[in-house]
PDB file of the backbone (N, CA, C, O) and the ligand in Angstrom, with CONECT records:
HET     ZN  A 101       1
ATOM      1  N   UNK A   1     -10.747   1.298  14.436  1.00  0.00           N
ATOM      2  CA  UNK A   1     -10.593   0.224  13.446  1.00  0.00           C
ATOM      3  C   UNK A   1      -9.284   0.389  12.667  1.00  0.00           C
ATOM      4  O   UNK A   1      -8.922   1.475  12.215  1.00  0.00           O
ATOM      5  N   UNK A   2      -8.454  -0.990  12.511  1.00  0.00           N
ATOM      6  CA  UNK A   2      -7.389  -0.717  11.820  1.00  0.00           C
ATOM      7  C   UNK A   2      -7.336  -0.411  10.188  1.00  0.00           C
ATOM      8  O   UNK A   2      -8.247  -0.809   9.461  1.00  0.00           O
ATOM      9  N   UNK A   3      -6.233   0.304   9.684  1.00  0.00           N
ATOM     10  CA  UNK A   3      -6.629   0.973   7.905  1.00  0.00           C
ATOM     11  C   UNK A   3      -6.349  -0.617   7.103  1.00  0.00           C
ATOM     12  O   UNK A   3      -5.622  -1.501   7.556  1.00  0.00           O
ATOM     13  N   UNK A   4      -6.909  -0.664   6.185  1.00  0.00           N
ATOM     14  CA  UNK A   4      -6.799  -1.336   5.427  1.00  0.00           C
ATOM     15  C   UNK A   4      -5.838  -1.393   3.929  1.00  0.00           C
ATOM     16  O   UNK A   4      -6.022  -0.510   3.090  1.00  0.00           O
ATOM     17  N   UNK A   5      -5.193  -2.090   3.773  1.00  0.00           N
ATOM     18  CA  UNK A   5      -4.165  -2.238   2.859  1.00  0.00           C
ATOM     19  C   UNK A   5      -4.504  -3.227   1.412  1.00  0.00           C
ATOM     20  O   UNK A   5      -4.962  -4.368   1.350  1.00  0.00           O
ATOM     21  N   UNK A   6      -4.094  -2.321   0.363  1.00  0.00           N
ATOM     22  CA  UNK A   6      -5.067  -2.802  -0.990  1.00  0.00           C
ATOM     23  C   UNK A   6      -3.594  -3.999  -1.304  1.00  0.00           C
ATOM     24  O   UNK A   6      -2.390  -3.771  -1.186  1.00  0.00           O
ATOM     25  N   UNK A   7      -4.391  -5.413  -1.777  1.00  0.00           N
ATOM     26  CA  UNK A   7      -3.978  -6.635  -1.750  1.00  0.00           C
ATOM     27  C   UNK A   7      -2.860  -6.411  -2.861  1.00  0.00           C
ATOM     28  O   UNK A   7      -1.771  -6.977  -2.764  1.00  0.00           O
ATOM     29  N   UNK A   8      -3.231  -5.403  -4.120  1.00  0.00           N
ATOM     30  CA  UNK A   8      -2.497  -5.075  -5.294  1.00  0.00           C
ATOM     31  C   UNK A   8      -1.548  -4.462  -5.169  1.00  0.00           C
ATOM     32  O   UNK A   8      -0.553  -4.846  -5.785  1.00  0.00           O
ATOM     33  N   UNK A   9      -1.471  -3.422  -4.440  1.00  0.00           N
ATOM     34  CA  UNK A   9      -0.419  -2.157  -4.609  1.00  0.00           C
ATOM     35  C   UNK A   9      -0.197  -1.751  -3.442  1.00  0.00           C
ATOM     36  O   UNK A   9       0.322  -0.635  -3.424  1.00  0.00           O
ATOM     37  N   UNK A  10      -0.490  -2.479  -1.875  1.00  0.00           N
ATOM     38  CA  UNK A  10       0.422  -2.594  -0.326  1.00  0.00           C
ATOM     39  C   UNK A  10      -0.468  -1.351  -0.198  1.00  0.00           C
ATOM     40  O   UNK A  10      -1.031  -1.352   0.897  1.00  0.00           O
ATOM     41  N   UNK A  11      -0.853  -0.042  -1.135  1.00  0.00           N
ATOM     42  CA  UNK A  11      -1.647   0.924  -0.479  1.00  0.00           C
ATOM     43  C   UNK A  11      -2.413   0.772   0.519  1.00  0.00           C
ATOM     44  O   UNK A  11      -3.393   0.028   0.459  1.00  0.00           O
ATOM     45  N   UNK A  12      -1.912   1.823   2.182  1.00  0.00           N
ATOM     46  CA  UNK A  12      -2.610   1.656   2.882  1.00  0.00           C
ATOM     47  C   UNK A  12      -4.075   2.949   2.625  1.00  0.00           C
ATOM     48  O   UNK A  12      -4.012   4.153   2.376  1.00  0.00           O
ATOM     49  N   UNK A  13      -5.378   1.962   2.838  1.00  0.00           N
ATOM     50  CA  UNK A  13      -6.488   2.523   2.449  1.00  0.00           C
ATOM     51  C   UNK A  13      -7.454   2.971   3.716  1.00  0.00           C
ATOM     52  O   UNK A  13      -7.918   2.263   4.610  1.00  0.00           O
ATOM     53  N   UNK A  14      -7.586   4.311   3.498  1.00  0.00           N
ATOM     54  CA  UNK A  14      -9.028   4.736   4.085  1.00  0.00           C
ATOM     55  C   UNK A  14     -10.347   4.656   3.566  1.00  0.00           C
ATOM     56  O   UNK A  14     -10.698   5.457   2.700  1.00  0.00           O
ATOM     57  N   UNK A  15     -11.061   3.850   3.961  1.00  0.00           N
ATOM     58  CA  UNK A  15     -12.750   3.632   3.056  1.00  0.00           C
ATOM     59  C   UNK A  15     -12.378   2.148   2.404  1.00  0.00           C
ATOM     60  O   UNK A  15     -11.605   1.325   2.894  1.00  0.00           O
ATOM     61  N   UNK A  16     -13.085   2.031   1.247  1.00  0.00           N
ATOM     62  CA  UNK A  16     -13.242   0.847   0.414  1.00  0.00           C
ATOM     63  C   UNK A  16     -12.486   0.551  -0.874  1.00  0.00           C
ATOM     64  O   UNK A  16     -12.440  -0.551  -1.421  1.00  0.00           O
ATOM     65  N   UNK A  17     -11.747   1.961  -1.401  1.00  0.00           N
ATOM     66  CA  UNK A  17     -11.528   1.615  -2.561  1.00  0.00           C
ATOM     67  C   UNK A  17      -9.872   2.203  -2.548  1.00  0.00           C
ATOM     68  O   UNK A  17      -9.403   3.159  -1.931  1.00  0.00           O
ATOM     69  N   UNK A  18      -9.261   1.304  -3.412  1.00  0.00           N
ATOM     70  CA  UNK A  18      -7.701   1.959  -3.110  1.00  0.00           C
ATOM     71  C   UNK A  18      -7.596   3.343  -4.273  1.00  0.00           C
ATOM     72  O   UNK A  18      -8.063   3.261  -5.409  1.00  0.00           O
ATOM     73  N   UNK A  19      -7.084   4.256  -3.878  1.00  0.00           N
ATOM     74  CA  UNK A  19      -6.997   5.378  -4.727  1.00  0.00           C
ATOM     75  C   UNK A  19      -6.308   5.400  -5.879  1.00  0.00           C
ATOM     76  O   UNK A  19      -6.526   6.153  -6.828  1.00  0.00           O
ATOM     77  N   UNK A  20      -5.357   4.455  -5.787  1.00  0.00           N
ATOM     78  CA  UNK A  20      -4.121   4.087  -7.193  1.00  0.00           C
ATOM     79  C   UNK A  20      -5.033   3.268  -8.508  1.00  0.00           C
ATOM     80  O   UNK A  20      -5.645   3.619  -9.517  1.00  0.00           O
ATOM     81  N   UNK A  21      -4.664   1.844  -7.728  1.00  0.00           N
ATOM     82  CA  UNK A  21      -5.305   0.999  -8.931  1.00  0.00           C
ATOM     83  C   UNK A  21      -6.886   0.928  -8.744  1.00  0.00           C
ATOM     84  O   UNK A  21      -7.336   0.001  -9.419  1.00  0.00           O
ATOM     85  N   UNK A  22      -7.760   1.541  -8.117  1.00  0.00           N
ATOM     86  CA  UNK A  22      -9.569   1.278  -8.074  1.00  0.00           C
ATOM     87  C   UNK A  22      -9.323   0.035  -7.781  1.00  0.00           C
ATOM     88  O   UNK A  22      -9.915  -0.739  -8.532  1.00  0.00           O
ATOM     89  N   UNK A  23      -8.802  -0.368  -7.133  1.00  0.00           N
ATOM     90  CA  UNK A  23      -9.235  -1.747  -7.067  1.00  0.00           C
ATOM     91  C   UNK A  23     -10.050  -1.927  -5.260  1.00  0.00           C
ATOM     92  O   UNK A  23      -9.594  -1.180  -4.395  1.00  0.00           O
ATOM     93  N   UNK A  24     -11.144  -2.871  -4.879  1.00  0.00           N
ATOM     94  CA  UNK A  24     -11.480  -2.773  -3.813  1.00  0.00           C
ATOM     95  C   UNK A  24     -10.962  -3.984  -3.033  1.00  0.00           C
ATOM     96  O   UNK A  24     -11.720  -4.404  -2.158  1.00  0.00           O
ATOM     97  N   UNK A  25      -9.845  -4.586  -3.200  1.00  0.00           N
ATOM     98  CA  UNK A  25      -9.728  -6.160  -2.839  1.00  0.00           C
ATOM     99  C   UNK A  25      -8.755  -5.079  -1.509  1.00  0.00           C
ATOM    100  O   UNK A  25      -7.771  -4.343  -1.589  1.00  0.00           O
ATOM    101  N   UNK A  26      -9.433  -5.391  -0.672  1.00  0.00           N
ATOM    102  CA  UNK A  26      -8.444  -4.985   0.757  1.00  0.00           C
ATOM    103  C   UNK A  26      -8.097  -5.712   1.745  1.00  0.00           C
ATOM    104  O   UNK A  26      -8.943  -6.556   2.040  1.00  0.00           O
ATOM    105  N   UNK A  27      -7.109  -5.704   2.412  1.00  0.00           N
ATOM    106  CA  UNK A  27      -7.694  -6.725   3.827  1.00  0.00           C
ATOM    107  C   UNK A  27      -6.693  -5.593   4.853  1.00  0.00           C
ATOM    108  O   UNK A  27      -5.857  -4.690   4.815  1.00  0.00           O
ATOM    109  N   UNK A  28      -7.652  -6.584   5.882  1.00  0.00           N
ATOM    110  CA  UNK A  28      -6.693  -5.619   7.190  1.00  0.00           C
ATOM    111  C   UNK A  28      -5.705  -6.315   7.938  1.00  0.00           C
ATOM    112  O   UNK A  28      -5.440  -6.043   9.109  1.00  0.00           O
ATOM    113  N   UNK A  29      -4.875  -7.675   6.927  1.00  0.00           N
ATOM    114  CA  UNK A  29      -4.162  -8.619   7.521  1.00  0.00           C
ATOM    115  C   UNK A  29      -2.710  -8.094   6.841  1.00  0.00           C
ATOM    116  O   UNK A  29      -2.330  -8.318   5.692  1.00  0.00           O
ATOM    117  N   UNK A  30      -2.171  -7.502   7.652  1.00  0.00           N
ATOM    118  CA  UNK A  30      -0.910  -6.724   6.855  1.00  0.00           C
ATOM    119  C   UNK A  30       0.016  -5.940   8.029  1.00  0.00           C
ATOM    120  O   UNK A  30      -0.567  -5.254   8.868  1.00  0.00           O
ATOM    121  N   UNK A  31       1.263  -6.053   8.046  1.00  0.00           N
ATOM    122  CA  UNK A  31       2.178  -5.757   9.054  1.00  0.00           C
ATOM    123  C   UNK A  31       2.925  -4.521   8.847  1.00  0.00           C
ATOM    124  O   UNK A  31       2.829  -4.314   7.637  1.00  0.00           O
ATOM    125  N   UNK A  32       3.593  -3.621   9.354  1.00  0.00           N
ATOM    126  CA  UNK A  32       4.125  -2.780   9.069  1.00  0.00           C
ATOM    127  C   UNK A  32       3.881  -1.984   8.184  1.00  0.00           C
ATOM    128  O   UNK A  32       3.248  -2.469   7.246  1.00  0.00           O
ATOM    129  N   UNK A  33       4.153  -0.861   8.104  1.00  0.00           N
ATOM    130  CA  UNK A  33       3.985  -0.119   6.893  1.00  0.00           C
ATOM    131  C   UNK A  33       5.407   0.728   6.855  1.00  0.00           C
ATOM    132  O   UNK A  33       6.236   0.587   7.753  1.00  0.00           O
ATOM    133  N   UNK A  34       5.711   2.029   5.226  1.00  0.00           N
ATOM    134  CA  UNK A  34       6.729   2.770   5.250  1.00  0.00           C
ATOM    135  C   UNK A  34       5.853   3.933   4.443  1.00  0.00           C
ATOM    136  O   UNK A  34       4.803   3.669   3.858  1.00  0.00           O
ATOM    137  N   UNK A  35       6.230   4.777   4.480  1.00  0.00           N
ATOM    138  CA  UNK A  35       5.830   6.072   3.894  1.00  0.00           C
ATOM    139  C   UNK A  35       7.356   6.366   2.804  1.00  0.00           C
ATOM    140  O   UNK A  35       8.586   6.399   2.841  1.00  0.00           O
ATOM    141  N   UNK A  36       6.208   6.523   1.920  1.00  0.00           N
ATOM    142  CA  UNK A  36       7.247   6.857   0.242  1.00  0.00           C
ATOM    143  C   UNK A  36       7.105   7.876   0.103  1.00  0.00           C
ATOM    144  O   UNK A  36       6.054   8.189  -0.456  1.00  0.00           O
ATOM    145  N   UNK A  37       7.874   8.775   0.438  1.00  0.00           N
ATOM    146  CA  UNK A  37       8.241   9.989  -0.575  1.00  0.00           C
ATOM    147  C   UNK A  37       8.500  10.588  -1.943  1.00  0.00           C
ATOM    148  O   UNK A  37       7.927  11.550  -2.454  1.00  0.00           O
ATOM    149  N   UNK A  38       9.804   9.577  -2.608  1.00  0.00           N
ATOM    150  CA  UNK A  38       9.879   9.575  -3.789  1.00  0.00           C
ATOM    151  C   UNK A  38      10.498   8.537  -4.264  1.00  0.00           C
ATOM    152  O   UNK A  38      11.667   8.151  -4.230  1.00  0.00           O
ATOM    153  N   UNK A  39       9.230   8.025  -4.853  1.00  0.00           N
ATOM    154  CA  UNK A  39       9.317   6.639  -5.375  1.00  0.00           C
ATOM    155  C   UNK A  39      10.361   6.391  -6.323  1.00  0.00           C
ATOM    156  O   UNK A  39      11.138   5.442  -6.214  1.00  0.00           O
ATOM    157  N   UNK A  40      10.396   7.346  -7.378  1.00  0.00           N
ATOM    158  CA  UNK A  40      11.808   7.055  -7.857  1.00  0.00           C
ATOM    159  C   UNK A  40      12.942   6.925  -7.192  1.00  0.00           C
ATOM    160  O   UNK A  40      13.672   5.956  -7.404  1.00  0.00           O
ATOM    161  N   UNK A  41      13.177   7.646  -6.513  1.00  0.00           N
ATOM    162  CA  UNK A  41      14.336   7.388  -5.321  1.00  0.00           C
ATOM    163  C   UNK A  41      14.293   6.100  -4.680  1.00  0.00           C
ATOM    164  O   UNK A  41      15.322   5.432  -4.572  1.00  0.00           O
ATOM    165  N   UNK A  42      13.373   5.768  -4.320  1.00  0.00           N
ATOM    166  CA  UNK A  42      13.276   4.575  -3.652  1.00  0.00           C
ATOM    167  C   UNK A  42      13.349   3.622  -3.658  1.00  0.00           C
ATOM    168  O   UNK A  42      12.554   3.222  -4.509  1.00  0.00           O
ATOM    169  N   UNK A  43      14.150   2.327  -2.942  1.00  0.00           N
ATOM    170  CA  UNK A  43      14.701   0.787  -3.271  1.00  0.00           C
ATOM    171  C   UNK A  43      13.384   0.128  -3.043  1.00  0.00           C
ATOM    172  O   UNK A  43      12.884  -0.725  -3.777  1.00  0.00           O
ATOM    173  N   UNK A  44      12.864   0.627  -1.919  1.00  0.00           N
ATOM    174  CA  UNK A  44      11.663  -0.046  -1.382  1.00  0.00           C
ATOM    175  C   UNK A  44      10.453  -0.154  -2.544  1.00  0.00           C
ATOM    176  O   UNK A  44       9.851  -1.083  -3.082  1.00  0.00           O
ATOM    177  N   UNK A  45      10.432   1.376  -2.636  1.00  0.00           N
ATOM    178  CA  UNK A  45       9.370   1.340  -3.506  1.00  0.00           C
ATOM    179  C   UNK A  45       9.260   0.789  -5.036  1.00  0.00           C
ATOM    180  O   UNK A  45       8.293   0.736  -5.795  1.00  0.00           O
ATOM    181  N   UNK A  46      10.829   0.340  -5.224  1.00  0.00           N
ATOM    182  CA  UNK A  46      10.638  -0.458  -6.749  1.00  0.00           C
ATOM    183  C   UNK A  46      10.372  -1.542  -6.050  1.00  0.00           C
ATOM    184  O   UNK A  46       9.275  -1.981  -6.394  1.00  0.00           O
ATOM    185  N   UNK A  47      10.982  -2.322  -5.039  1.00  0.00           N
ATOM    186  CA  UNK A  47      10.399  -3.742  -4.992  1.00  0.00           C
ATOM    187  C   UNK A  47       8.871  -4.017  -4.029  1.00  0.00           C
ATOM    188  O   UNK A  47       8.669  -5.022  -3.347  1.00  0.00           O
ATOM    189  N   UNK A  48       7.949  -2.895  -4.185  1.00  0.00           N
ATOM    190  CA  UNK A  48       6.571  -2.993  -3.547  1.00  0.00           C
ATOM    191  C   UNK A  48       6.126  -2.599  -5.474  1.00  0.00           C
ATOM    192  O   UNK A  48       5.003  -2.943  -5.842  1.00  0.00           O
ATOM    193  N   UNK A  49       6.864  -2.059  -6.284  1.00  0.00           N
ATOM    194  CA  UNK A  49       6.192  -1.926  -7.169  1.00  0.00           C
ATOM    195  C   UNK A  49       5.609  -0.669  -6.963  1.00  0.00           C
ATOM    196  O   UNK A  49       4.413  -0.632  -7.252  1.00  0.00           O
ATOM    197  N   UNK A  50       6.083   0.329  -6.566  1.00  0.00           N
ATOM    198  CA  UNK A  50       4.552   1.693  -6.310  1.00  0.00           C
ATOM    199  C   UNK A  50       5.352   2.734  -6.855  1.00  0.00           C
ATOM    200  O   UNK A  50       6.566   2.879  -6.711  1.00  0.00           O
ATOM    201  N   UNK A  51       4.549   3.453  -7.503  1.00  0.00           N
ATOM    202  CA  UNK A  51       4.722   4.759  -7.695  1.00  0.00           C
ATOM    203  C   UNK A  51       4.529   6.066  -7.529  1.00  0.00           C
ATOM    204  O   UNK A  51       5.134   7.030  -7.998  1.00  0.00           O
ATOM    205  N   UNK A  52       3.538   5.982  -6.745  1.00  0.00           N
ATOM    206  CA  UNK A  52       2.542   7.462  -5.990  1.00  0.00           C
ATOM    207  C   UNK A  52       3.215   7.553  -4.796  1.00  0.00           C
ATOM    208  O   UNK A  52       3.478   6.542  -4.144  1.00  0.00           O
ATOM    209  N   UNK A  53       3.499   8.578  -4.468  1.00  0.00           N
ATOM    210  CA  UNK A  53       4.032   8.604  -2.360  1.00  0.00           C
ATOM    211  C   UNK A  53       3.059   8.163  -1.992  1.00  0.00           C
ATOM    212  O   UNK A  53       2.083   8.126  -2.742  1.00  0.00           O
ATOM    213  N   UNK A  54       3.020   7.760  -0.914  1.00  0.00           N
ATOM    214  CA  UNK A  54       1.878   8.091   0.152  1.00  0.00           C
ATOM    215  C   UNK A  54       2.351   6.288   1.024  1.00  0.00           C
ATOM    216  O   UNK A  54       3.426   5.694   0.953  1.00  0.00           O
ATOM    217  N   UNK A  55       1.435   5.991   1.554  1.00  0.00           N
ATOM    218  CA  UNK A  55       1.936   5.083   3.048  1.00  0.00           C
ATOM    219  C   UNK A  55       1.616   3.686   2.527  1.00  0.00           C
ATOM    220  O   UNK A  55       0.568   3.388   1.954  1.00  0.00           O
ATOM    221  N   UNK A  56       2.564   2.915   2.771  1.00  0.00           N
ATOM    222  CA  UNK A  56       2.443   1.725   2.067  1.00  0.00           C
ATOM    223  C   UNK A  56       2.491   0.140   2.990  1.00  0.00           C
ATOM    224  O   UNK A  56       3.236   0.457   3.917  1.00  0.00           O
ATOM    225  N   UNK A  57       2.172  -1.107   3.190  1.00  0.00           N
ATOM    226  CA  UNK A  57       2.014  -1.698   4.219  1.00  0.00           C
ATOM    227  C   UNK A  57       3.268  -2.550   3.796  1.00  0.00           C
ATOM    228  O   UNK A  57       3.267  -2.661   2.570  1.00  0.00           O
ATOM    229  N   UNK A  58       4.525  -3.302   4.479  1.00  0.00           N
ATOM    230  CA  UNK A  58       5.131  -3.974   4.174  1.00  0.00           C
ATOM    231  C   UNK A  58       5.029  -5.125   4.068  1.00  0.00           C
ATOM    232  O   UNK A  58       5.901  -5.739   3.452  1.00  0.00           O
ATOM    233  N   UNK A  59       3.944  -5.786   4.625  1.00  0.00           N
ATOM    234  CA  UNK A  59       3.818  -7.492   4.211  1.00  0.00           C
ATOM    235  C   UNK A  59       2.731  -7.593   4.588  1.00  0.00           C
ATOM    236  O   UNK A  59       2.299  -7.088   5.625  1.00  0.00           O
ATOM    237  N   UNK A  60       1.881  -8.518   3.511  1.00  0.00           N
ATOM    238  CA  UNK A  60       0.242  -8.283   3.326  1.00  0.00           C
ATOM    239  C   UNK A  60      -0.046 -10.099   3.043  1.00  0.00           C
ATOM    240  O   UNK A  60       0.202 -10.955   2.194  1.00  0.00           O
ATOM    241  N   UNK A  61      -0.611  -9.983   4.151  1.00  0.00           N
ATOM    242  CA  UNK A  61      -0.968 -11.569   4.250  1.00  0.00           C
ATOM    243  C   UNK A  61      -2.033 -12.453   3.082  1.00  0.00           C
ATOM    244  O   UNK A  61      -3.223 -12.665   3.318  1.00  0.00           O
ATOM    245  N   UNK A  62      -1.504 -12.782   2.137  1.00  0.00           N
ATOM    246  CA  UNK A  62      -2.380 -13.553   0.963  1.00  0.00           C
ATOM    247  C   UNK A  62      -3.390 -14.658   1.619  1.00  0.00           C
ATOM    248  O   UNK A  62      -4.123 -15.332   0.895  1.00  0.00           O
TER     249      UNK A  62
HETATM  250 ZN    ZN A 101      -3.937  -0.505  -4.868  1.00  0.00          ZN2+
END
């Protein structure tokens, strides 16, 4: 089954609940992903908005 990506914060999610914002709104309609290292460093990660590393989906179908 493919991971699921939280609608709020592109977090790609294992289980039901996203680990950042608690939020459970997920879907599994979402393309690509990038892995953040350090978000401060990162162009990407200011314009996804994220701040935690970890694996993020690049375009998440509303
Ligand atoms: Zn989230």
């Amino acid at each position: 089954m493919k991971d699921k990506a939280c609608k709020k914060c592109h977090r790609i999610v294992k289980g039901n609940q996203c680990p950042v914002c608690k939020e459970s709104k997920l879907t599994q309609s979402w393309k690509g992903y990038t892995i953040i290292l350090n978000p401060e460093k990162s162009e990407l990660a200011e314009e996804l908005k994220v701040d935690t590393p970890g694996k993020y989906a690049l375009r998440i179908k509303k």
